[in-house]
C-alpha positions in Angstrom: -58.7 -29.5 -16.9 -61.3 -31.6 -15.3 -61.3 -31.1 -11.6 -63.2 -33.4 -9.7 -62.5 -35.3 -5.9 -61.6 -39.2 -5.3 -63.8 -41.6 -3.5 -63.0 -41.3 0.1 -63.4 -44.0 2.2 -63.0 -44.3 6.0 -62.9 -47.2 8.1 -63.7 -45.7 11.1 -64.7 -48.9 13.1 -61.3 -50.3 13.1 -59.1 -47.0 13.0 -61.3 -45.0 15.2 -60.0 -41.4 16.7 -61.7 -40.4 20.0 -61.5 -37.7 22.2 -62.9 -38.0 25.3 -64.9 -34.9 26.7 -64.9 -33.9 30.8 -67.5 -31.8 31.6 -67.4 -29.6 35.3 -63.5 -29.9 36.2 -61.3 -27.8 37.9 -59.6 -25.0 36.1 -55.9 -26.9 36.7 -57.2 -29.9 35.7 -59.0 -29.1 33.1 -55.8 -26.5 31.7 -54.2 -29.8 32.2 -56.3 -32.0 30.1 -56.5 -29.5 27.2 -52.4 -28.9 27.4 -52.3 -32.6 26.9 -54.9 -32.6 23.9 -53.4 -30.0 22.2 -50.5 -31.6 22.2 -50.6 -35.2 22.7 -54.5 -36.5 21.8 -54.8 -40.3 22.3 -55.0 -41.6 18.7 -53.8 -44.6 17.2 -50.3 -44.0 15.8 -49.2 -45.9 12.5 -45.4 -44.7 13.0 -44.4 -46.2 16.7 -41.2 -46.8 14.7 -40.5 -43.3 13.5 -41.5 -42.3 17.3 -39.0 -44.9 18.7 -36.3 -43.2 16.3 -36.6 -40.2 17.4 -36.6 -40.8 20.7 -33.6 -42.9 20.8 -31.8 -39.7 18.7 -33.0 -37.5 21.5 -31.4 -39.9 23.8 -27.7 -39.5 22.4 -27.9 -36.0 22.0 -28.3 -35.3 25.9 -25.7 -38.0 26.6 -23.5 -36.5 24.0 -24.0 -32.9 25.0 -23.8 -33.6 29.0 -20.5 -35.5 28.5 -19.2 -32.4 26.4 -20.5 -29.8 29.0 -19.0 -31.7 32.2 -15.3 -31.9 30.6 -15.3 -28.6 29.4 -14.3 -26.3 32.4 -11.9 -28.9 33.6 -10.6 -28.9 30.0 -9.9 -24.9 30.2 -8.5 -25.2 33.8 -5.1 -23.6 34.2 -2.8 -23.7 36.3 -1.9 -21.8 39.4 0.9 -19.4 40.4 1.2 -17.7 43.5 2.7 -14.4 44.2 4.0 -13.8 48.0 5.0 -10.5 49.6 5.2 -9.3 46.3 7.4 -11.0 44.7 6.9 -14.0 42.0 9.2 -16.8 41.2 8.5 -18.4 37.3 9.7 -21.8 37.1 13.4 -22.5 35.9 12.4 -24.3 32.9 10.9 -23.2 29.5 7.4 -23.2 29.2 5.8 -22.7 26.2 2.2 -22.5 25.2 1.0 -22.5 29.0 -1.3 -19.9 30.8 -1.3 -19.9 34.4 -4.1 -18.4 36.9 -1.8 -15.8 39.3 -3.1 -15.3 42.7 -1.3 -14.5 45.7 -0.3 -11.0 47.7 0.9 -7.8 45.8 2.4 -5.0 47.4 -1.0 -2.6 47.9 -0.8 1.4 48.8 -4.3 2.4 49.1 -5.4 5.7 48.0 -2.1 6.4 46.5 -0.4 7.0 43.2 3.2 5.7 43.3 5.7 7.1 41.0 6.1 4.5 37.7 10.1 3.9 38.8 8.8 3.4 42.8 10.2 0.4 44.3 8.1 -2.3 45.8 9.4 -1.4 49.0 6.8 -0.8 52.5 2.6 -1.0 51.9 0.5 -3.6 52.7 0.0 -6.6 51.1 -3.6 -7.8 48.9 -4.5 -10.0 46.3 -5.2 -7.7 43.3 -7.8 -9.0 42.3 -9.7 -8.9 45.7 -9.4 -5.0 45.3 -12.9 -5.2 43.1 -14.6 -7.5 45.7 -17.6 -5.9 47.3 -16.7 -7.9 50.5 -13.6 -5.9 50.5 -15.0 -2.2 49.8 -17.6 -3.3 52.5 -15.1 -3.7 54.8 -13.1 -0.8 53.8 -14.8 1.7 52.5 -11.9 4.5 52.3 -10.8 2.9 49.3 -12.6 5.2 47.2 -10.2 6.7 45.3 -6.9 5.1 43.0 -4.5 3.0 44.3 -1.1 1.4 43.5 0.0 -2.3 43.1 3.7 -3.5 42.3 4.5 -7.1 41.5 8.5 -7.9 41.5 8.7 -11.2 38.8 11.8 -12.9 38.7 11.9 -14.1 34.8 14.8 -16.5 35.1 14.3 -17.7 31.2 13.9 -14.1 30.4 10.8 -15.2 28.2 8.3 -12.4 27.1 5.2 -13.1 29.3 1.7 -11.6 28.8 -1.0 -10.5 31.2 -4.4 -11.2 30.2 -6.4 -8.2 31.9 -10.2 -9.1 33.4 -12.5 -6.8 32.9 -11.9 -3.8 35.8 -12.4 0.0 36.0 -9.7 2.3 34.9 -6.2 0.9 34.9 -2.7 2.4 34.0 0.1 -0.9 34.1 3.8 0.0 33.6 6.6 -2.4 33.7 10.0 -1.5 34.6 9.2 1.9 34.2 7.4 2.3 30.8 3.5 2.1 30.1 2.4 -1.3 28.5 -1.4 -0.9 28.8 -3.7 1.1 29.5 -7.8 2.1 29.5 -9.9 4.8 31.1 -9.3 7.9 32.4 -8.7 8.8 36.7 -10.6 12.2 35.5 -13.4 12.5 38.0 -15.1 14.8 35.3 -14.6 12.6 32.9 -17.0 10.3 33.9 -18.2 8.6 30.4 -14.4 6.9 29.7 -13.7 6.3 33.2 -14.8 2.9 33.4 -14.6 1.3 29.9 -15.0 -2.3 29.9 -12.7 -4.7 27.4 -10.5 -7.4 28.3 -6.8 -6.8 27.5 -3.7 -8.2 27.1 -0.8 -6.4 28.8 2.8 -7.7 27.4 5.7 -7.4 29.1 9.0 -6.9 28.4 12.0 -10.0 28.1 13.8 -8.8 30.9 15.1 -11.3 33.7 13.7 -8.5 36.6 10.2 -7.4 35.8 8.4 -5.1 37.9 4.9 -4.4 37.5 3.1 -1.4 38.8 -0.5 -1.0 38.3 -2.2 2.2 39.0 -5.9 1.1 39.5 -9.7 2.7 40.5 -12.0 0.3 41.9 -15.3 2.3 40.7 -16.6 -0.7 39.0 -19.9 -3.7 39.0 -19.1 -6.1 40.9 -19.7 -9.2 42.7 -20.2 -9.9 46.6 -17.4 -12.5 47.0 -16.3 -13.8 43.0 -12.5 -13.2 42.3 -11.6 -11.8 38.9 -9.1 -14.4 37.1 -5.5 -12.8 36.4 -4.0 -15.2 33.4 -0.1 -15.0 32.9 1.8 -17.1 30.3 3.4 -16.7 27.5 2.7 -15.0 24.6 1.6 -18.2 22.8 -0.1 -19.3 25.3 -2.5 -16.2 26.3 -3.0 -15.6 22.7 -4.8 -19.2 22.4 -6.5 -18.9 25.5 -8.1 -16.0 24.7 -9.1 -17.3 21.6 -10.5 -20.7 23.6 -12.2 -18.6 25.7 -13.7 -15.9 22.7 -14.6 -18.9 21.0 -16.7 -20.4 23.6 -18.7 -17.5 25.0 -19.3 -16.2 21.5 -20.9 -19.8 20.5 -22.6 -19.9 23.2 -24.0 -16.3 22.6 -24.5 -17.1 19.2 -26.3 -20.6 19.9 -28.7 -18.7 22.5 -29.8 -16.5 20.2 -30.4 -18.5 17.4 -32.2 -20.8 19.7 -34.1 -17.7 20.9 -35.0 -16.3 17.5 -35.9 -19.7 16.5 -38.5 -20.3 19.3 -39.6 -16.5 18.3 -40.3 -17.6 14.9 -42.7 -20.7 16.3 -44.7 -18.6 18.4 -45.2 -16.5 15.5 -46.4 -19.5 13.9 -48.3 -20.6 16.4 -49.4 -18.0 18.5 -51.5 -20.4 21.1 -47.8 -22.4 22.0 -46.8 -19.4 24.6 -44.1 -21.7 26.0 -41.8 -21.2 23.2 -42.5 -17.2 23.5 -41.0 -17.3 27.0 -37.9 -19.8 26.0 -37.1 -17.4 23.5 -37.0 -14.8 26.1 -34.8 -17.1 28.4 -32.4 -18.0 25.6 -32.4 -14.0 25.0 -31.5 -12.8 28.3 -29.1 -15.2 28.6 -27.5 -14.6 25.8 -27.4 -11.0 27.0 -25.9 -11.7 30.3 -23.2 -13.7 28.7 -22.8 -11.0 26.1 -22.2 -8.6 28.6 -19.6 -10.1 31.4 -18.3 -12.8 29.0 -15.0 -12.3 27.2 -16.6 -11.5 23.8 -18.3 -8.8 25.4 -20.7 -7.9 22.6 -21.9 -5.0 24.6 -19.2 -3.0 24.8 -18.4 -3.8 21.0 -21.7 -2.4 19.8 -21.8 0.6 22.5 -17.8 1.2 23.1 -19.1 4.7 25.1 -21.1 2.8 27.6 -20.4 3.5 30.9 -18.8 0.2 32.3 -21.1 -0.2 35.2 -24.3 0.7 32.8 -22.6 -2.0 30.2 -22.5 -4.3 33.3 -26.1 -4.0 34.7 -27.9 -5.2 31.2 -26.0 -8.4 32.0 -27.1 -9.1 35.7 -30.6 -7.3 34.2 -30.6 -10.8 31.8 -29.4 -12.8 34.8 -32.4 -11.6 36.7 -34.9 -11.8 34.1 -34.3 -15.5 32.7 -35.2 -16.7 35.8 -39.3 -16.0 36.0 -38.5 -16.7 32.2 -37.5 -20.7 33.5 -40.2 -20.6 35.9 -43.2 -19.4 33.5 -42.0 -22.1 30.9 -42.4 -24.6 32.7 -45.7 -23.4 34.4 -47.1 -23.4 30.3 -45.3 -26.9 29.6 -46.9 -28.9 32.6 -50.2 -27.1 33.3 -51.0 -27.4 37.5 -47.6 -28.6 38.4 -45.8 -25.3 39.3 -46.7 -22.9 42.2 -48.6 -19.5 40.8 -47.6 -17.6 43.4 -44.2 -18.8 43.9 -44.4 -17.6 39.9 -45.8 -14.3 40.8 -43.2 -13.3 43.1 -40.4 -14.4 40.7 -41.9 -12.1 38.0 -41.9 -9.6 41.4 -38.1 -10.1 42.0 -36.7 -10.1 38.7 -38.5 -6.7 37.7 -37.0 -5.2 40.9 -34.3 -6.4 40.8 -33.4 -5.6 37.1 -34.5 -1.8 38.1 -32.5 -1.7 41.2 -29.2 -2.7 39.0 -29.9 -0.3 36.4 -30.8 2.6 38.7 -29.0 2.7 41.9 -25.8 0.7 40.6 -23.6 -1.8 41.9 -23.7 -1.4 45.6 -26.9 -2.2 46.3 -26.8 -5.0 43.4 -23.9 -6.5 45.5 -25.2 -6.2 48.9 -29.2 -7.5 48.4 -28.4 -10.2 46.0 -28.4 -12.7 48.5 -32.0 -12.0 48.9 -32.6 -13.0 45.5 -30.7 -16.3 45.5 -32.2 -17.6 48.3 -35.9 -17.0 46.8 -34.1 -18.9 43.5 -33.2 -21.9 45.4 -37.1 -22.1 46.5 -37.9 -21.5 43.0 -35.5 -24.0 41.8 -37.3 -26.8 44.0 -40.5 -25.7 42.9 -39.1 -26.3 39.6 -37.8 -29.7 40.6 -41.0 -31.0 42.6 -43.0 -30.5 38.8 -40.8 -31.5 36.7 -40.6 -34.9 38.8 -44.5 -35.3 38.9 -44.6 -34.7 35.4 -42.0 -37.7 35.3 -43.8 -39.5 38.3 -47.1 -38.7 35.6 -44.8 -40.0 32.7 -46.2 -37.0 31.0 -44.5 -36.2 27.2 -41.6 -35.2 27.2 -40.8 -34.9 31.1 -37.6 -37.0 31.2 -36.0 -34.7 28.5 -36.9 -31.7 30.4 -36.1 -33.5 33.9 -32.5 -33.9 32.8 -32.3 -30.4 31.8 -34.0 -28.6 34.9 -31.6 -30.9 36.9 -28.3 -29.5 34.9 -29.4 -26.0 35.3 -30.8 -25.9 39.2 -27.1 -27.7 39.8 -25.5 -25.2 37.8 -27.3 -22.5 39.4 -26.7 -23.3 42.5 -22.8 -23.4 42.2 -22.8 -20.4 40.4 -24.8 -18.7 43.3 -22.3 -20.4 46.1 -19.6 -19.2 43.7 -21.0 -15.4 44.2 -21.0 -15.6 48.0 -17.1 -17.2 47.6 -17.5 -20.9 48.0 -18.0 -24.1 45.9 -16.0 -24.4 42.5 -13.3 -21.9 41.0 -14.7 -21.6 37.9 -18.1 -20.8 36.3 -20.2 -23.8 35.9 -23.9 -22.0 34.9 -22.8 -22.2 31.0 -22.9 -26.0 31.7 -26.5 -25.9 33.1 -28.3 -23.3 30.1 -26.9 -25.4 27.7 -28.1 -28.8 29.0 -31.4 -26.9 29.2 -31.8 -24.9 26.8 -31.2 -28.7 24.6 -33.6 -30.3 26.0 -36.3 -27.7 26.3 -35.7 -27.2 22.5 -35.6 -30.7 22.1 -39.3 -30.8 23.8 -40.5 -27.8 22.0 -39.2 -30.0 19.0 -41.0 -33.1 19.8 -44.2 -31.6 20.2 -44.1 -29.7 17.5 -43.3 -32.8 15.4 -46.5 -34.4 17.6 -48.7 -31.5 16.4 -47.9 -31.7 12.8 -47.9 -35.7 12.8 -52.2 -35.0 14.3 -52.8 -32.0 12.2 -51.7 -34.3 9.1 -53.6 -36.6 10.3 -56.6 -34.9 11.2 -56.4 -33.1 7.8 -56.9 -36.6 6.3 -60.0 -37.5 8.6 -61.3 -34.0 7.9 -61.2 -34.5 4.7 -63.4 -37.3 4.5 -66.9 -35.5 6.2 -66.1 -31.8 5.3 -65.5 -30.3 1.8 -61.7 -29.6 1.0 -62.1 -25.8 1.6 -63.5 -26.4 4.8 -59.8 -27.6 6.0 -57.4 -24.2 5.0 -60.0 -22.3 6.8 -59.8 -24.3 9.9 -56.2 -23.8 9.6 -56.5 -19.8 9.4 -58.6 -19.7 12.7 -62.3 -19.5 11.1 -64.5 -21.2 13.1 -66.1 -24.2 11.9 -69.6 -22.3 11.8 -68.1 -19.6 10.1 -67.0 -22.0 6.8 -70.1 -22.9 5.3 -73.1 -20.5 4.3 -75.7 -20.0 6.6 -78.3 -18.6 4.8 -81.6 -19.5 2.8 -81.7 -19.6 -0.7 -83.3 -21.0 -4.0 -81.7 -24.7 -4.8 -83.0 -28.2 -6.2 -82.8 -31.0 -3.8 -82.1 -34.3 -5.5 -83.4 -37.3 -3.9 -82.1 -40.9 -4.9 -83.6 -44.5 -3.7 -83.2 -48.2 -4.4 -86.5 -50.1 -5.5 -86.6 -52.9 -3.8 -83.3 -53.4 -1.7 -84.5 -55.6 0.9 -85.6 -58.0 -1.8 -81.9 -58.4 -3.4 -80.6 -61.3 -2.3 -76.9 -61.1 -4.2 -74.1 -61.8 -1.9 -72.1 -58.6 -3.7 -75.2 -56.2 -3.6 -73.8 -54.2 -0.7 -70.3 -53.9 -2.2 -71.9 -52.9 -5.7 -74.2 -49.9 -3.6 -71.1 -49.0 -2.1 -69.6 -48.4 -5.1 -72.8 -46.3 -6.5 -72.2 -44.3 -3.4 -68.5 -43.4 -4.1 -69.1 -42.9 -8.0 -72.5 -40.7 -6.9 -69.8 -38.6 -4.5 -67.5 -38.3 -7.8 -70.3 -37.3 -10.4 -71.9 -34.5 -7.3 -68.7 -33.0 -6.8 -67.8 -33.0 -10.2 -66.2 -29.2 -11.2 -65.6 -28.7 -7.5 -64.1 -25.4 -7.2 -62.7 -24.7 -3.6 -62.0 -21.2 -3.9 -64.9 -20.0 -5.8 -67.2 -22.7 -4.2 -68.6 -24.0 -7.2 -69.3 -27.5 -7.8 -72.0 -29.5 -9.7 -73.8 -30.2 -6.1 -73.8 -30.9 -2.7 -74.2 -34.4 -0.7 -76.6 -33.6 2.6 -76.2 -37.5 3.5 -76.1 -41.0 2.5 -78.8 -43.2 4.0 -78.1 -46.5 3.7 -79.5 -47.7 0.0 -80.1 -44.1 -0.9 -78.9 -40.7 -0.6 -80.1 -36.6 -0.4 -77.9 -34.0 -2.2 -78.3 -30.5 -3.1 -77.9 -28.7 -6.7 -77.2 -24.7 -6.8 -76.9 -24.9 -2.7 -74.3 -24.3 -0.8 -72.2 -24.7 -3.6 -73.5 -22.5 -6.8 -73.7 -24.5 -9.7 -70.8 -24.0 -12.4 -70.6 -20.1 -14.7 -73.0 -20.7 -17.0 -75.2 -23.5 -16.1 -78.6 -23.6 -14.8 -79.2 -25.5 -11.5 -82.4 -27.4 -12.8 -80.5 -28.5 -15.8 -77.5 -29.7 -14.0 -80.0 -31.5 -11.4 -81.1 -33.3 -14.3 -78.2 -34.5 -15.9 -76.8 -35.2 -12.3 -79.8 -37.3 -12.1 -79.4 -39.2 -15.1 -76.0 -39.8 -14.5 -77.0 -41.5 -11.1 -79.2 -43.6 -13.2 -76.6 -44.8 -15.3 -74.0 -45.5 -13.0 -76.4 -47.6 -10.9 -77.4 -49.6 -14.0 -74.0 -50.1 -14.9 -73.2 -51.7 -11.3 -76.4 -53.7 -11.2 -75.4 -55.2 -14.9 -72.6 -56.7 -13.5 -74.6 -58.6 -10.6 -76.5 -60.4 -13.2 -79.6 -60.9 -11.3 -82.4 -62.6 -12.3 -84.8 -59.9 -12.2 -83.6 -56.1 -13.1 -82.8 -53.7 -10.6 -84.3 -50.4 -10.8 -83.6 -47.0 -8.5 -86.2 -43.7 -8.4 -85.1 -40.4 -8.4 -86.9 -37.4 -7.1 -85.7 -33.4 -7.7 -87.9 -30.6 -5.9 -87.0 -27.0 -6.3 -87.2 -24.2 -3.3 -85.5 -22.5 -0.8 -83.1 -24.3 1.7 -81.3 -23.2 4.2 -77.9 -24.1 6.0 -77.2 -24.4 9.3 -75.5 -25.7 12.5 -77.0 -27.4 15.3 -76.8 -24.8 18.5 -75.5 -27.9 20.5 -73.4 -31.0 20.2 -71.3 -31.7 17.6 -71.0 -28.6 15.0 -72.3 -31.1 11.6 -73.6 -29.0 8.9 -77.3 -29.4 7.4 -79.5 -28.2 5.3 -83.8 -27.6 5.7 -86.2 -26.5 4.1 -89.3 -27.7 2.5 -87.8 -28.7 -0.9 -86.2 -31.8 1.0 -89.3 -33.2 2.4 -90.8 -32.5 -1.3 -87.9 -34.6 -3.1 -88.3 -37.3 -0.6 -92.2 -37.3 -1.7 -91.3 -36.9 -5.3 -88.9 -39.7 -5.0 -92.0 -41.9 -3.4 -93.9 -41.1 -6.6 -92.3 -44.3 -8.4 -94.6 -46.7 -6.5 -97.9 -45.3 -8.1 -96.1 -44.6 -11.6 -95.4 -48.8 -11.5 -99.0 -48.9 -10.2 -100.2 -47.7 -13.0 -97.8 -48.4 -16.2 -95.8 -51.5 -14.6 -91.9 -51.5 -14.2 -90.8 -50.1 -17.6 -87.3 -49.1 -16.1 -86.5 -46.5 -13.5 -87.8 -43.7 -12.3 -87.3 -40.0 -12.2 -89.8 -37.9 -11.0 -89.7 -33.8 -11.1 -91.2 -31.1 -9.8 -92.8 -28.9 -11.7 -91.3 -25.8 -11.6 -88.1 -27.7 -12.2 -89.4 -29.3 -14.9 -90.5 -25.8 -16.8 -87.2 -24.4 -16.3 -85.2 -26.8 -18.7 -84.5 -26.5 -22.2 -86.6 -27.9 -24.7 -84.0 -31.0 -25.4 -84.1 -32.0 -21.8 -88.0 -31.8 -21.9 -87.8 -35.0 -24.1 -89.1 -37.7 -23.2 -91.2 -36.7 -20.1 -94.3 -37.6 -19.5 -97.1 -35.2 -17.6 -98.3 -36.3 -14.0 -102.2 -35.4 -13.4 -102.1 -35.0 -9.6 -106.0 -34.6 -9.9 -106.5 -37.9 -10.7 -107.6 -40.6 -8.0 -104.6 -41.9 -6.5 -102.2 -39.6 -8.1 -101.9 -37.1 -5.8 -98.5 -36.0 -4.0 -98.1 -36.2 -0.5 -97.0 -33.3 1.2 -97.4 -31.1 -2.2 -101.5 -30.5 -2.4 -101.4 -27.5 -4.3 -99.2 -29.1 -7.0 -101.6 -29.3 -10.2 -99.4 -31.6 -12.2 -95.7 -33.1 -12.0 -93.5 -35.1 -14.2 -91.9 -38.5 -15.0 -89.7 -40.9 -17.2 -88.4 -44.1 -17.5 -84.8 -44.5 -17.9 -84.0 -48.1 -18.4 -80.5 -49.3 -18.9 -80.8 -50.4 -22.5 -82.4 -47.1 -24.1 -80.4 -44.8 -21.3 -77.2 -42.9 -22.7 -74.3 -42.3 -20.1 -74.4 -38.4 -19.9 -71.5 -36.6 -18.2 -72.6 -33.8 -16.2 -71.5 -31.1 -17.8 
């Protein structure tokens, strides 16, 4: 099938694409300029309404997904019960499908094991769930061994109830005597099942008098001031509560780390867009950390034999390590507008931070994580003092990401006055990562969908001044002097003219050239062959009413054909097309154009400075330009007979005997017949082609 490329045609006075070039700038500022280039160059956009679109969709996703996030804790809220002296009252009527949140003083007898039929009867008196608090262990430290807690609950409905069990070290619970749950071992030498971490649920018998004892270790991760929640409701109740609350950590470790994997997958792309490489890592450790203390607890699925306090650490290792993740995405997404060294000492933190949790444990994580907080809170600011001069800047994408930092530095910051025991009950962060992790997706999205809308266009600019293999290359990485042949070798250099264009006085003469020009373009690339880089020739420029190209160089000529033969017929086919286009001018004298072909070596190359525009030099063009000139002492000397195409010699003895026909030998001894440029040429050679005897030959 005939191969061949269309006409291509630029305006580029009226759609023009400029990229303006600052020389001797600062390394921020000029990190800045090329951030914004990359993503955002200043062109003229054709699809304002496509843009308005999207941004309008952008819009009502953050105002859907904020509304969702701030009613969903308050939605999962339950309500309280409160135990006192050990003892617990349940309201006299029914309830059904209900959890409540129990708080409130149990009977406590540290460092003691209570028989499972002991009365609640003398002790002290402690919330239970205060027993993990590393507040309290701080304050007494002799509770370092197991201890006993008994509840009395007066069931007056004699319902069957159900505990829902937090995650805590190794309990034994036993109600009215009999064992209804339990997980580890008390075994100091078993230390590997000791502290197994999985949520439970602990059901309890229909009985109107329940008591509960609880034979509990306190060997366990833990938080400085956060109480564990204790759930008690009925059956119904807990069952759906726990699925709520499965349902909601496992989406949201499921739409982390498809979010993650997905920005993985664009930096593979991509691999200059670093900024989705680290928000892959942020959605990755955070799905971690809420795989790990969440109530799906994927971590102890996958690793059941983990030690609970190693099973614990990788989470608060993702907590610590999303952070300088944050920080260093949006250091790449607005170049210059976060601190580097308040970056640096993140990065600092986080890695000491994550090794002092794995290694030493839970004490010191507990005890020197207020250290790390406050440094957040000044990295938080940081965070917020860019983000609002990117907005101040009204760089792309800012307000998107605006709303999102905001979410998550609020988020963040109860969730940190939650660890030292103050601010809101329940855990607010998940609200924050997912308003962020939205919109920083969102952005990622939107300037991905930027780069693709200037890559396609700049594809379709390329196109028009490089050839069509040029373009995948680019795409791979080659560098644009790496895409054409830079060497010298043997070609034919085709030179074509008007005769008389300044003389032409037709109104449609320029239009008609034009035309010439993009037929010429069709007839020289004719069998172009991107991957084998063949095609009949190569255009070196178009100069105004006449034009340079190449035969055999850079291209090679089609298998099987001779570059002086195809230089010919290309020639001849230039003839005919411009006679064809002049015919339809009707002028009142004929309109004639000279061709001149020279054969030598060229060579290709790439100016050393300024703009990267491939050339070609070598003698043969200067000799095809001469050649070319020839016409005016062949009219000299046998009158305008038609046009003119005048060949070099050795071109002209390298062509078959049928092309030979109708030449005529040039005797570059004679007076006045001598070629410029060319002294040592003993003879050349001409024809006429005029548009009634001239036959329209395809090249080929």
């Amino acid at each position: 099938m005939e191969k061949s490329l269309p006409v291509l045609f630029g305006d580029f006075a009226n759609n023009p694409f400029e990229v303006k070039q600052q020389a001797d700038m600062g390394s921020d500022l000029q990190a800045d300029q090329t951030a914004r280039l990359t993503f955002f160059p200043k062109m003229p956009r054709t699809d304002s309404s496509n843009r308005l679109f999207r941004e309008i969709c952008m819009r009502l996703v953050l105002v859907v997904i904020t509304a969702l996030t701030l009613a969903w804790p308050f939605a999962a809220t339950a309500q309280k019960l409160t135990a006192q002296d050990g003892r617990l009252t349940l309201p006299q009527e029914i309830f059904r499908d209900r959890i409540f949140d129990l708080n409130g003083s149990w009977r406590f007898y540290p460092n003691q094991i209570l028989p499972i039929d002991a009365a609640c009867t003398g002790g002290g008196l402690l919330d239970l769930m205060d027993y993990w608090l590393a507040a309290q262990l701080q304050q007494h430290p002799e509770w370092n061994g197991t201890s006993t807690f008994c509840l009395e609950i007066d069931n007056p409905n004699v319902q069957t109830l159900s505990f829902w069990w937090p995650e805590r070290s190794a309990v034994d619970v036993y109600a009215n005597g009999r064992l209804v749950f339990g997980r580890g071992l008390f075994k100091k030498g078993d230390n590997a099942d000791r502290n197994r971490r999985q949520t439970g649920t602990i059901h309890l018998p229909a009985e109107r008098k329940i008591t509960v004892l609880i034979h509990a270790n306190n060997e366990f991760m833990r938080w400085r001031k956060i109480r564990g929640q204790l759930l008690l409701g009925d059956t119904i109740g807990i069952s759906r509560g726990k699925e709520h609350k499965l349902f909601k950590d496992t989406g949201m470790v499921t739409a982390l780390l498809v979010t993650g994997f997905y920005q993985f997958a664009l930096f593979v792309i991509h691999r200059t867009r670093r900024e989705t490489f680290f928000l892959g890592f942020f959605c990755f450790f955070l799905a971690l950390r809420h795989a790990s203390v969440g109530h799906s607890n994927v971590v102890s699925i996958m690793a059941p034999d983990l030690l609970g306090n190693a099973s614990f650490a990788v989470g608060h290792v993702g907590y610590f390590m999303a952070a300088s993740c944050f920080y260093q995405f949006l250091s790449i997404s607005y170049p210059g507008l976060m601190h580097r060294w308040i970056l640096k000492c993140l990065w600092v933190l986080s890695v000491t931070f994550s090794l002092i949790c794995a290694v030493l444990g839970s004490p010191v994580y507990a005890f020197t994580l207020l250290s790390f907080h406050l440094f957040g809170c000044v990295a938080m600011l940081s965070a917020l003092y860019g983000v609002g001069r990117a907005l101040w800047q009204k760089r792309e994408g800012s307000l998107v990401l605006a709303i999102g930092t905001v979410f998550l530095s609020l988020t963040a910051s109860g969730d940190m006055l939650r660890s030292q025991g103050m601010g809101l009950g329940f855990d607010v962060f998940p609200i924050g990562q997912l308003v962020f992790v939205t919109a920083a997706s969102l952005l990622v999205s939107i300037r991905f969908s930027y780069a693709f809308d200037v890559l396609s266009h700049l594809t379709q600019e390329l196109s028009k001044i490089v050839p069509l293999h040029v373009i995948p290359l680019l795409r791979a990485g080659t560098r644009l002097e790496k895409c054409m042949p830079t060497i010298e070798q043997e070609a034919v250099v085709l030179v074509f003219d008007v005769v008389g264009s300044s003389k032409v006085k037709h109104p449609d003469f320029r239009k008609a050239l034009d035309t010439c020009m993009g037929r010429f373009f069709d007839a020289i690339n004719h069998d172009y062959d991107a991957e084998r880089l063949e095609a009949t020739g190569y255009r070196v420029k178009e100069m105004g009413d006449g034009m340079i190209c190449t035969v055999g160089f850079p291209f090679r000529v089609p298998q099987g054909k001779a570059p002086d033969t195809v230089a010919l017929r290309l020639a001849q086919r230039m003839c005919a097309i411009f006679h064809e286009e002049m015919a339809r001018l009707d002028t009142p004298e004929p309109v004639y154009c000279g061709i001149g072909l020279a054969r030598g070596r060229v060579e290709g190359f790439f100016p050393r400075s300024g703009q990267k525009q491939y050339d070609l030099r070598g003698a043969p063009l200067t000799l095809a330009t001469r050649y070319e000139a020839m016409r005016n002492p062949v009219y000299r000397r046998f009158g305008k007979q038609g046009s003119v195409i005048f060949i070099h010699d050795a071109v002209y003895q390298n062509l078959a005997a049928a092309d030979k026909m109708g030449f005529q030998r040039w005797d570059t001894s004679l007076p006045g017949q001598a070629i410029r440029d060319d002294e040592k040429a003993s003879q050349a050679w001409f024809k006429f082609v005029d548009k009634d005897n001239e036959m329209m030959l395809e090249v080929s």
